[in-house]
DRENDO-1510 file (C-alpha; in Angstrom, 1 decimal, always signed):
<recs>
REC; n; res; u; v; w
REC; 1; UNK; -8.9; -30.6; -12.9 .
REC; 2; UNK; -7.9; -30.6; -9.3 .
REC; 3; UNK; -7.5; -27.7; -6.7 .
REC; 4; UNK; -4.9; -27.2; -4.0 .
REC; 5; UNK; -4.6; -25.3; -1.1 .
REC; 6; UNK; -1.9; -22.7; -0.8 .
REC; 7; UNK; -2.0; -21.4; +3.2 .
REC; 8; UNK; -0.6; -17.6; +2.8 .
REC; 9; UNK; +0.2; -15.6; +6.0 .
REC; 10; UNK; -0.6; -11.9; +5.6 .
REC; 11; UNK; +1.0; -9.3; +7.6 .
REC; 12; UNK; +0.0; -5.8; +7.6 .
REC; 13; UNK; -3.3; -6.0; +5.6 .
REC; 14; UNK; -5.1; -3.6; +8.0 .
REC; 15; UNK; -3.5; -0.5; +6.2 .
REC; 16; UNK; -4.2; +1.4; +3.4 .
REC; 17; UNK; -2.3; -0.9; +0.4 .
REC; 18; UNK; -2.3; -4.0; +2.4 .
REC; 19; UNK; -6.6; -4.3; +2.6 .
REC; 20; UNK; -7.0; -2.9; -0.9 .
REC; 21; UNK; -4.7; -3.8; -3.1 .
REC; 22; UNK; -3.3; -7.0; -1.8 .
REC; 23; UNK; -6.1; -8.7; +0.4 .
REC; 24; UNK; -9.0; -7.1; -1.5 .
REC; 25; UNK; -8.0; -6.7; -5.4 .
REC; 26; UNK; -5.5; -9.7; -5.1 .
REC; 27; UNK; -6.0; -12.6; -3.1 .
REC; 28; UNK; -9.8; -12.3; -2.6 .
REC; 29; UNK; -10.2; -11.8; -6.2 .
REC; 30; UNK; -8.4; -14.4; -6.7 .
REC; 31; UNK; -10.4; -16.5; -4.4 .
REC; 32; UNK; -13.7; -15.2; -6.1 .
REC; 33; UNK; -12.3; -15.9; -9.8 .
REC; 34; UNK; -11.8; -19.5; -8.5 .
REC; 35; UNK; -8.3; -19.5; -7.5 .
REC; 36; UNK; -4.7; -19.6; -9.8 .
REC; 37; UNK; -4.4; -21.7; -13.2 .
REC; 38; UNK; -1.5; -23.8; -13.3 .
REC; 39; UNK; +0.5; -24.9; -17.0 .
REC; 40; UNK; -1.6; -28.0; -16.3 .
REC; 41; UNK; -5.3; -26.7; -15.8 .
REC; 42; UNK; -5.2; -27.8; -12.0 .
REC; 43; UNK; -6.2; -24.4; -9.3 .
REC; 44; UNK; -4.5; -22.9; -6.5 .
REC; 45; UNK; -7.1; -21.8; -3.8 .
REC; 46; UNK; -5.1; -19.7; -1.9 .
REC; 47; UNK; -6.4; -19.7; +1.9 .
REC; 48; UNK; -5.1; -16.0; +3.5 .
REC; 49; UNK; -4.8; -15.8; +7.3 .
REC; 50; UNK; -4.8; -12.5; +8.5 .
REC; 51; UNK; -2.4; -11.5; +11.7 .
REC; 52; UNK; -1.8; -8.2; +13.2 .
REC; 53; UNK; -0.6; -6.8; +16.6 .
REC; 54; UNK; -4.9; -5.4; +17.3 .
REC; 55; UNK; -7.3; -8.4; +17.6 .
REC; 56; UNK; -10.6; -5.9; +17.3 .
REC; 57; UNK; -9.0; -4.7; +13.9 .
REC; 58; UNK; -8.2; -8.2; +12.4 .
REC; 59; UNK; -11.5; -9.6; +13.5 .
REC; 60; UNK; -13.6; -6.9; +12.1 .
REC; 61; UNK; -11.5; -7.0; +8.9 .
REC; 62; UNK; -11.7; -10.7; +8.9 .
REC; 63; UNK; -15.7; -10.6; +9.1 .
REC; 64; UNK; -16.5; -8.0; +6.3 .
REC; 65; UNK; -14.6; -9.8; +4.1 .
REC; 66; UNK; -15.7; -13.7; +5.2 .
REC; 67; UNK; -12.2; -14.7; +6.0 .
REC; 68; UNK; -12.2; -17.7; +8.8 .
REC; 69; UNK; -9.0; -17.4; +9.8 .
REC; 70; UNK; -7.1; -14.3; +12.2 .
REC; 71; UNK; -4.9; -13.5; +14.9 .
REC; 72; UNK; -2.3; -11.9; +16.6 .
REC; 73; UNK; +0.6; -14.3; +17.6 .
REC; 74; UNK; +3.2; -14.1; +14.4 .
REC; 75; UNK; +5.1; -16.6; +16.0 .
REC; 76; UNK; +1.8; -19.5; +16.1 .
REC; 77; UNK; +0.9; -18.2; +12.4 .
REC; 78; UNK; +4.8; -19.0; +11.3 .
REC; 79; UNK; +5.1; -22.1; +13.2 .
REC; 80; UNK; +2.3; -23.8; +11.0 .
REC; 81; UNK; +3.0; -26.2; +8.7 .
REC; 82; UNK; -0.5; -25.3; +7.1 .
REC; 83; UNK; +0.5; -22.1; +5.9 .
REC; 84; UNK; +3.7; -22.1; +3.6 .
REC; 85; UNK; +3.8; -18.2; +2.3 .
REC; 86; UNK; +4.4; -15.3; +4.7 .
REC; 87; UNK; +3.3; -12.3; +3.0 .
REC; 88; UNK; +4.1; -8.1; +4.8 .
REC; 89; UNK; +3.0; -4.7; +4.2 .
REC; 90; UNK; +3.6; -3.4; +7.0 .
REC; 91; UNK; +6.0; -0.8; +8.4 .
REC; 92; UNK; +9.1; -0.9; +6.3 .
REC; 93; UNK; +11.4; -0.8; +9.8 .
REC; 94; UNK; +9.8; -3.9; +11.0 .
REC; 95; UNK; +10.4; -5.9; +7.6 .
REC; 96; UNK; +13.8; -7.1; +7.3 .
REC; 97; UNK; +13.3; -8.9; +11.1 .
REC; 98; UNK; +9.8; -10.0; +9.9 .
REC; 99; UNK; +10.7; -11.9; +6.7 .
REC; 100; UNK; +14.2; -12.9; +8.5 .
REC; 101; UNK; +11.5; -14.5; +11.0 .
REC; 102; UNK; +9.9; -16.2; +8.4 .
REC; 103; UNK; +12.9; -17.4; +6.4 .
REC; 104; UNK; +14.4; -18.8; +9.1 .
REC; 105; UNK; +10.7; -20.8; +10.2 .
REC; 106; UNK; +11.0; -22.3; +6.4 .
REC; 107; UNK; +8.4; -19.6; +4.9 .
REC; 108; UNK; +8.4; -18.8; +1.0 .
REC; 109; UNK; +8.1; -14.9; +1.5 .
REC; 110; UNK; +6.1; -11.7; -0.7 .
REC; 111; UNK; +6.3; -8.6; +0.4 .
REC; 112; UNK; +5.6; -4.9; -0.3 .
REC; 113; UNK; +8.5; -2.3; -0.9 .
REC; 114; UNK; +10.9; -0.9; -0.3 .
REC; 115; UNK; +12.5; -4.2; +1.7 .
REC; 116; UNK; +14.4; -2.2; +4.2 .
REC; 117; UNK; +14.9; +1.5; +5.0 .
REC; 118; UNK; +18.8; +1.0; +4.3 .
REC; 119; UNK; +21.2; -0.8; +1.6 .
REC; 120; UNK; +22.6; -3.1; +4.6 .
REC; 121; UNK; +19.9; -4.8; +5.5 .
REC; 122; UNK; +18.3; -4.7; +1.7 .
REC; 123; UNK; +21.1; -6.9; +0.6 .
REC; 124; UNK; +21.4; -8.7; +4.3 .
REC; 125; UNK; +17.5; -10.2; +3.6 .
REC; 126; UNK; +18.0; -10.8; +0.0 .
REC; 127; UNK; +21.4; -12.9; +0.7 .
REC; 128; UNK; +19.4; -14.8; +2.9 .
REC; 129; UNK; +16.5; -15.4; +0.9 .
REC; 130; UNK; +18.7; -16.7; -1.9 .
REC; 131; UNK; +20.4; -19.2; +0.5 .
REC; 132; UNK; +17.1; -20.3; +1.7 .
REC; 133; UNK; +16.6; -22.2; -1.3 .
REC; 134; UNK; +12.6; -21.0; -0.7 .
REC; 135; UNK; +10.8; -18.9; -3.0 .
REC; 136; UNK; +11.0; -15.0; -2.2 .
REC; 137; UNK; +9.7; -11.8; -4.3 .
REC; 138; UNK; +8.8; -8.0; -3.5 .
REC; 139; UNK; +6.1; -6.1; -5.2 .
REC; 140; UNK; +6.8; -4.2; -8.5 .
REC; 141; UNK; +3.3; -3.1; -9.7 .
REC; 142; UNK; +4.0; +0.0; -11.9 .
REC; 143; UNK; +5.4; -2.9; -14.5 .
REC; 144; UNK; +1.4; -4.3; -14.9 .
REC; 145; UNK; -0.2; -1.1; -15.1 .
REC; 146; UNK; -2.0; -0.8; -18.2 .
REC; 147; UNK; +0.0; +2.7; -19.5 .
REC; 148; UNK; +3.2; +1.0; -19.0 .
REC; 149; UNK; +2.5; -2.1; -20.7 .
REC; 150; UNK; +1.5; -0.3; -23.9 .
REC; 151; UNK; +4.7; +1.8; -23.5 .
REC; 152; UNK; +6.7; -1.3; -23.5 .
REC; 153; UNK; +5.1; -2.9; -26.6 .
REC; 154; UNK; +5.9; +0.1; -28.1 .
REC; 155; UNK; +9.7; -0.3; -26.8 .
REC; 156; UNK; +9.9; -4.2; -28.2 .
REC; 157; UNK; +8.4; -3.1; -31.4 .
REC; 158; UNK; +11.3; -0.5; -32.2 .
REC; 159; UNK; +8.8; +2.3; -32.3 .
REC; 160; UNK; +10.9; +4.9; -30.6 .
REC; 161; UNK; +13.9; +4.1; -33.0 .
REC; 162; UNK; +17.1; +5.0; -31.0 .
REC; 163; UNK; +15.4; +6.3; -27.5 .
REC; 164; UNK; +16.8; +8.7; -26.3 .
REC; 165; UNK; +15.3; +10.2; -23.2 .
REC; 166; UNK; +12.6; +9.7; -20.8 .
REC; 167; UNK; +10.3; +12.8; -18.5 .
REC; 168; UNK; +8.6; +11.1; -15.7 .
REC; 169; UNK; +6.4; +13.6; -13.7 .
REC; 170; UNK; +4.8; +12.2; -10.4 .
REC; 171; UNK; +2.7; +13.2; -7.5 .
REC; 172; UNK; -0.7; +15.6; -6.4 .
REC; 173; UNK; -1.4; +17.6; -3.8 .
REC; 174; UNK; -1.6; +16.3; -0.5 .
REC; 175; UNK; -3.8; +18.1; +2.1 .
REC; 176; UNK; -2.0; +19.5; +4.6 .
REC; 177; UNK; -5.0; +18.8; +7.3 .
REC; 178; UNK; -6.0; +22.2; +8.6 .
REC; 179; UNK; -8.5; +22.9; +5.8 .
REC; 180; UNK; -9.2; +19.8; +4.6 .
REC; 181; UNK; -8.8; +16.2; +5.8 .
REC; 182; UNK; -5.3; +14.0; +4.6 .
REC; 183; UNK; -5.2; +11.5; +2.1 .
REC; 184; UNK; -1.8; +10.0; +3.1 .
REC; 185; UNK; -0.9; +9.0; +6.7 .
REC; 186; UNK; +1.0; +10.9; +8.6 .
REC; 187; UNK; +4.0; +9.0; +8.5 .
REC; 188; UNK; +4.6; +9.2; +5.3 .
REC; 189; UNK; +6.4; +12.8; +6.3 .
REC; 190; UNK; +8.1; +11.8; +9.2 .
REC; 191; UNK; +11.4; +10.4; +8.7 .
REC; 192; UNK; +11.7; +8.4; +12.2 .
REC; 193; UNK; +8.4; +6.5; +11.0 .
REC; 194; UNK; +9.9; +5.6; +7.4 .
REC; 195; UNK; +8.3; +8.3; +5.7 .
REC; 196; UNK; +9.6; +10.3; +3.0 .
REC; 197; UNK; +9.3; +11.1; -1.0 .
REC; 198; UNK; +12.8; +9.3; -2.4 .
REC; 199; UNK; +12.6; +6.2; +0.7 .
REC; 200; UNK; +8.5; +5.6; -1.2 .
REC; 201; UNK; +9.4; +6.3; -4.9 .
REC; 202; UNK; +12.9; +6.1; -6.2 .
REC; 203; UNK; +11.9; +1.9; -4.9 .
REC; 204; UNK; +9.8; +2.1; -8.0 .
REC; 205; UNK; +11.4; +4.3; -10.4 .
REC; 206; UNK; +14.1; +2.1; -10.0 .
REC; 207; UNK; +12.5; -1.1; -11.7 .
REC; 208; UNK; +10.6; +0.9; -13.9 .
REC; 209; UNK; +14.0; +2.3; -15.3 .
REC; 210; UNK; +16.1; -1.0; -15.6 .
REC; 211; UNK; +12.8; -2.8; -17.0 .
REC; 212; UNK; +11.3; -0.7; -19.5 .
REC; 213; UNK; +14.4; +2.1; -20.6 .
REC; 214; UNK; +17.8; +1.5; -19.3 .
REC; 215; UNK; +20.0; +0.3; -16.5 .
REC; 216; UNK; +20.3; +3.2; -14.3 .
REC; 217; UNK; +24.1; +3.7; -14.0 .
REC; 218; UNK; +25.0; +7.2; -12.1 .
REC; 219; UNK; +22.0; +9.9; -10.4 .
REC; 220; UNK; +21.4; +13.2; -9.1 .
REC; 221; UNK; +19.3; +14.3; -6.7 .
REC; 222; UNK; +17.6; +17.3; -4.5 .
REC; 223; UNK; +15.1; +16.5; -2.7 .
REC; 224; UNK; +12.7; +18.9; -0.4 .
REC; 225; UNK; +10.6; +19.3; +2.5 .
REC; 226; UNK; +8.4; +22.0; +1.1 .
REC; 227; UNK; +5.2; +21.8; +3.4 .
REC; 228; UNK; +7.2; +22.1; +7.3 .
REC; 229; UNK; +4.2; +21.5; +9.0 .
REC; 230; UNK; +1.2; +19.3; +8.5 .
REC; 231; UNK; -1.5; +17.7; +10.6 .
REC; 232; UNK; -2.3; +14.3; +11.2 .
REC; 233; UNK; -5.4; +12.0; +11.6 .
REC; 234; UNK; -6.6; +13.3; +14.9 .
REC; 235; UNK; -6.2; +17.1; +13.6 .
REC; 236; UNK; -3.4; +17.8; +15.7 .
REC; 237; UNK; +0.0; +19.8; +14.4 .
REC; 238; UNK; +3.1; +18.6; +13.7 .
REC; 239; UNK; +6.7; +19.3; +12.2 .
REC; 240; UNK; +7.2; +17.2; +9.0 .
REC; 241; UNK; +10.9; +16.1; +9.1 .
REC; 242; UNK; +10.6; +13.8; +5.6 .
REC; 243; UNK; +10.9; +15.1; +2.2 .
REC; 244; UNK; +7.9; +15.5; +0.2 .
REC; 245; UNK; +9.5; +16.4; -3.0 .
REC; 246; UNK; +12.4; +15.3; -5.2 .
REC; 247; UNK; +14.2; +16.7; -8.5 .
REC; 248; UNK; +16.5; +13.7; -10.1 .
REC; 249; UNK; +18.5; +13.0; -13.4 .
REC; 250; UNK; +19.7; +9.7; -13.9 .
REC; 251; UNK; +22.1; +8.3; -16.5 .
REC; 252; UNK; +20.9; +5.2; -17.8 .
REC; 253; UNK; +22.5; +2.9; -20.4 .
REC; 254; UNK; +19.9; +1.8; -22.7 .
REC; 255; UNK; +18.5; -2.0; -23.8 .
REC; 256; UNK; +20.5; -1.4; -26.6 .
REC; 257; UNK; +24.4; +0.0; -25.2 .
REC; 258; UNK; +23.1; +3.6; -26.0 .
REC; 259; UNK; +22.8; +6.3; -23.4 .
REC; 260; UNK; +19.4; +7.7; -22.2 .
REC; 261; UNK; +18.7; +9.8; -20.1 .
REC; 262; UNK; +15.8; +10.0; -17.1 .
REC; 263; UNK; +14.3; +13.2; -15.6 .
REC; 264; UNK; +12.2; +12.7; -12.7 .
REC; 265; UNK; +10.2; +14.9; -10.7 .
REC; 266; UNK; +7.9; +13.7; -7.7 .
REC; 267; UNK; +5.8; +16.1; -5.5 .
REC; 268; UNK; +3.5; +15.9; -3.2 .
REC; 269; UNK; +3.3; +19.3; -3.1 .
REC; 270; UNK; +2.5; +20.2; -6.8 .
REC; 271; UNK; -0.8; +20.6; -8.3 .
REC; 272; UNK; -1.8; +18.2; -11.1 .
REC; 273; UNK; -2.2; +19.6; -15.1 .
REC; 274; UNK; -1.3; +17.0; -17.3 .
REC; 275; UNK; -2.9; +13.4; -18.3 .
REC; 276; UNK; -2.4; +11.5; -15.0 .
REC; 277; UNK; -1.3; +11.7; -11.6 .
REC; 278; UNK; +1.7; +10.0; -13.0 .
REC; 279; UNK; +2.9; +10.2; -16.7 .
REC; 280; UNK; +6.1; +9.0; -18.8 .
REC; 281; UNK; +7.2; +11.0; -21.9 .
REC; 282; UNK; +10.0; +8.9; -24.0 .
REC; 283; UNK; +11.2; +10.7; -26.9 .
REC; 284; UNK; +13.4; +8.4; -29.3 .
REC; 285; UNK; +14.6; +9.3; -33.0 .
REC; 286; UNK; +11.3; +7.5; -34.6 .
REC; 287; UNK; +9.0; +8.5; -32.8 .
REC; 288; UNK; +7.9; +9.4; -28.7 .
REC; 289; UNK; +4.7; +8.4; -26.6 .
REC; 290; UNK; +3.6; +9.2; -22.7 .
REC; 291; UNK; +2.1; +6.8; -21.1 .
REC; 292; UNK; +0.0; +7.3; -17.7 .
REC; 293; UNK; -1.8; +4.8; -15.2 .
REC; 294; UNK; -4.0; +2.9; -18.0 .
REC; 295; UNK; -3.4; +4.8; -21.4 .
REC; 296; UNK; -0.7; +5.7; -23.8 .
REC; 297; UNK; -0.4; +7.6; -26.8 .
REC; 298; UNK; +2.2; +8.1; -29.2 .
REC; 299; UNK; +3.3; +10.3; -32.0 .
REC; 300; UNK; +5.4; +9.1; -34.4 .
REC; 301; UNK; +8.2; +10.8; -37.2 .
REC; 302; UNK; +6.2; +10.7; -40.0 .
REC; 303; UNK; +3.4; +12.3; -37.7 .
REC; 304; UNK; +5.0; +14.9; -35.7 .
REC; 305; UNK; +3.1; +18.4; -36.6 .
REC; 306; UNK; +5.6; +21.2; -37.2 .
REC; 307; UNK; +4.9; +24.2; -34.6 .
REC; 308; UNK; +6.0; +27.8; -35.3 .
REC; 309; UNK; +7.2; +30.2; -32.6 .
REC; 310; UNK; +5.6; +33.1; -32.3 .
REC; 311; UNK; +5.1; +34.4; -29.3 .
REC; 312; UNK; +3.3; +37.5; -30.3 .
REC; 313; UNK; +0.3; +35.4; -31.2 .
REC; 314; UNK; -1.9; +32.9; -29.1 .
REC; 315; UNK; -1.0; +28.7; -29.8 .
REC; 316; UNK; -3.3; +27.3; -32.6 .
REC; 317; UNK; -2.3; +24.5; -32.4 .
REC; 318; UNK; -4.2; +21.6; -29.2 .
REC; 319; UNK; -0.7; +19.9; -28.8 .
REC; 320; UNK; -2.7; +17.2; -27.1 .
REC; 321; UNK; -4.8; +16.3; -30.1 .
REC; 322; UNK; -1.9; +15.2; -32.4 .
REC; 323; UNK; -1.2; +12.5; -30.7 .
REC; 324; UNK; -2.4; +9.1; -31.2 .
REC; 325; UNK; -3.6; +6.7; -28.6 .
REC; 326; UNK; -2.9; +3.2; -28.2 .
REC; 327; UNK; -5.7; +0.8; -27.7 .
REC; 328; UNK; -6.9; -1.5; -25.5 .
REC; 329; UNK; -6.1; -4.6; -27.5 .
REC; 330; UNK; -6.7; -6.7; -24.4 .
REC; 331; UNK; -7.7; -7.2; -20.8 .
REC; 332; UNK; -5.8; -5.4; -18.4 .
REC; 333; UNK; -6.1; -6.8; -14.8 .
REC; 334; UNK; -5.0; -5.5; -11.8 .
REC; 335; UNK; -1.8; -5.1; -11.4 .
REC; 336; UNK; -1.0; -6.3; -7.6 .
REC; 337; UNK; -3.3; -9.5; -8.1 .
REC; 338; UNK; -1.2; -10.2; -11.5 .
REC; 339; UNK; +1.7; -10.3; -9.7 .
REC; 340; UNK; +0.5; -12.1; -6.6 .
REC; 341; UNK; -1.0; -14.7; -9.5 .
REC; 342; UNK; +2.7; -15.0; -10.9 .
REC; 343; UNK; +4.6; -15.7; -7.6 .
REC; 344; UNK; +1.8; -18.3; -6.8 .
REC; 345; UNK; +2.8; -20.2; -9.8 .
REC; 346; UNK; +6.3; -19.3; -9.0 .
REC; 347; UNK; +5.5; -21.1; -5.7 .
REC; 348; UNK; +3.6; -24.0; -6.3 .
REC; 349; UNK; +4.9; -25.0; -10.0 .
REC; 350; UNK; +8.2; -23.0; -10.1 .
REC; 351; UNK; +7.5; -20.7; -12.7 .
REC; 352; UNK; +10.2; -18.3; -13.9 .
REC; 353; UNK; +10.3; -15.5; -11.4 .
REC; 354; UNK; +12.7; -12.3; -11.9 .
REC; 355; UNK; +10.6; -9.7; -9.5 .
REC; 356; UNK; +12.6; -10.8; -6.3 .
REC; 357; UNK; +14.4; -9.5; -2.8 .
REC; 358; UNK; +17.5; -8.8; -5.0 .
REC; 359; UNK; +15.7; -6.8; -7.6 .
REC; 360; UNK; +14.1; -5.0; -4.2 .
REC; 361; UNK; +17.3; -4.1; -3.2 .
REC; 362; UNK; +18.3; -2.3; -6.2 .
REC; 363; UNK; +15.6; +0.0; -5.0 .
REC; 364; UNK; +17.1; +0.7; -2.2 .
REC; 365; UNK; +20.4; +0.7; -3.7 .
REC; 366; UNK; +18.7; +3.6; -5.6 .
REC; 367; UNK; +17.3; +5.3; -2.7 .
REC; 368; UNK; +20.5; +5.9; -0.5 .
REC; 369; UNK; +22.3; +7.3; -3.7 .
REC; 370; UNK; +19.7; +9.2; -4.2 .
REC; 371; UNK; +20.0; +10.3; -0.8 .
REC; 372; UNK; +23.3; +10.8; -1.0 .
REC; 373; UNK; +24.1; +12.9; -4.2 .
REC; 374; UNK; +21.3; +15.0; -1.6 .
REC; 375; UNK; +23.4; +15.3; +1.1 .
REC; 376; UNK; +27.0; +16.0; -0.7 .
REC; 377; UNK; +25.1; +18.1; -3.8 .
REC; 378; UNK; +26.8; +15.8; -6.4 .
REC; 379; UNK; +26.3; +12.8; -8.9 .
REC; 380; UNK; +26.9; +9.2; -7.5 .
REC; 381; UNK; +27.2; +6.6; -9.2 .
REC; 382; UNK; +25.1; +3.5; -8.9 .
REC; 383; UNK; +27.3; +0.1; -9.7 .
REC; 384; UNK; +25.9; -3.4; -10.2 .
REC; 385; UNK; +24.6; -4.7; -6.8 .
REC; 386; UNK; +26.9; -8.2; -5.6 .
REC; 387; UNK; +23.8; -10.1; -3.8 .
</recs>
């Protein structure tokens, strides 16, 4: 059994996601597991070099974490022949020119969504990317979370029956930072800095849809800025000019021609009373189930308790104990480092990939009509995307 090296650029790592879900849970779990298994038994070691624009910042992250190699010139890092992945989470402005950069200096590239702020340039990078001939991919994680991974085997084994719609519910209350301190960044409710509720989310509802219910054909949308002001990390005032709410119905046709249809609410303005911070509810004709971050439980026809109205009398009935939970019949890793462990394969052994720059367009593509059934207080309709 032999191991190889596999030199990965990363780009961004000194924020939030970046250290701990992609350099932490992924890549140095990876390392610590002993690397990637190939079809063929042999490892992948991958080898991360850490570059950012602050050299105190990438040398202390570099030394709490025993990784050798850092620094700030991009264009050195890219000009290696040492290093042949070029992975970025950092602002979503700066990506498109950043993993054009690395394209063009023969990179395979990874990278966190959404791809670009704008359709344009989504589908400008992902035509690229596909000419390159080199290996390419954007992050999709809500497909390996535990919840949704039940939810789907429930889906392939024809629990739900005909579905026939699904209730997602998203989002918490984030401090507004005179009381108590934030635990978002500030830009993430500024528009000019790529903030915003439907830019963040509708990136992943949009893969969650096409993958686990239906291809989202048509939306509607209101989004809102319901806190106007909010303070930032040094304490200090400002005017938030990004929505932190959203309201959305989409039209989806189903894996099976049949219409379902998709509520979807996302706050984070709202105040959380149900099983997760996020939760799905399907309903189909045999039976429904809501999934959250790690669990799922179902109900189904031959199950479902019949309630009475009556609302002179208080509920008997605990609607939350009737249903049934689905178990843990196996390991459930994380779900960043089981995606960075698929597009290493991907990379070094050309496993089957379909979580790429043209399926991160789509969430864009998702986004601006979104944004635009918003603006013109209509539905829009979203057609297949020509990459």
């Amino acid at each position: 059994m032999a191991t190889q090296r596999l030199g990965i650029i990363m780009h961004g790592v000194t924020g939030r996601m970046g250290m701990n879900q992609h350099l932490i849970r992924s890549i140095l779990a990876i390392r610590a597991q002993g690397g990637v298994t190939l079809s063929n038994g042999d490892k992948v070691m991958p080898d991360p070099i850490l570059i950012g624009r602050n050299a105190d910042k990438m040398q202390a992250l570099a030394k709490t974490h025993g990784i050798e190699r850092w620094g700030t010139d991009l264009d050195k890092a890219l000009a290696s022949e040492d290093d042949t992945v070029f992975f970025d989470a950092g602002t979503t402005q700066m990506r498109p020119t950043l993993l054009a950069r690395a394209i063009r200096a023969g990179k395979h590239v990874y990278c966190e969504k959404p791809i670009a702020t704008n359709l344009n340039q989504a589908v400008e990078i992902a035509r690229l990317a596909e000419k390159s001939g080199l290996k390419h991919g954007a992050v999709q994680d809500k497909l390996f979370l535990p919840g949704l991974r039940k939810l789907d085997m429930l889906r392939r084994a024809g629990f739900f029956g005909k579905m026939l719609s699904v209730r997602l519910e998203f989002g918490y209350w984030v401090f507004e930072g005179d009381l108590q301190p934030i635990q978002r960044p500030s830009w993430n409710y500024r528009t000019e800095d790529g903030g915003g509720m439907i830019l963040d989310m509708m990136c992943h509802w949009r893969y969650v849809l096409d993958n686990l219910f239906g291809e989202v054909k048509s939306i509607s949308c209101i989004g809102a800025t319901h806190i106007p002001q909010r303070w930032d990390e040094e304490g200090k005032p400002y005017q938030a000019t990004a929505d932190d709410a959203a309201y959305a119905t989409a039209e989806l046709v189903g894996h099976n021609g049949e219409p379902v249809i998709a509520q979807m609410n996302m706050s984070w303005a709202t105040r959380v009373r149900r099983d997760d911070l996020v939760t799905f509810h399907v309903d189909g004709t045999h039976g429904s189930a809501v999934a959250g971050l790690q669990e799922c439980r179902a109900q189904s026809r031959v199950t479902t308790p019949r309630p009475v109205w009556n609302p002179d009398v208080k509920q008997t009935m605990n609607f939350f104990d009737q249903w049934q939970e689905v178990p843990d019949s196996q390991f459930y890793d994380n779900g960043f480092k089981i995606q960075w462990e698929h597009f290493i394969r991907h990379v070094v052994e050309n496993e089957p990939y379909r979580w790429t720059l043209p399926e991160g367009a789509k969430g864009v593509q998702l986004v601006e009509a979104a944004l635009q059934s918003w603006k013109e207080r209509r539905w829009v309709d979203v057609p297949a995307l020509n990459v």
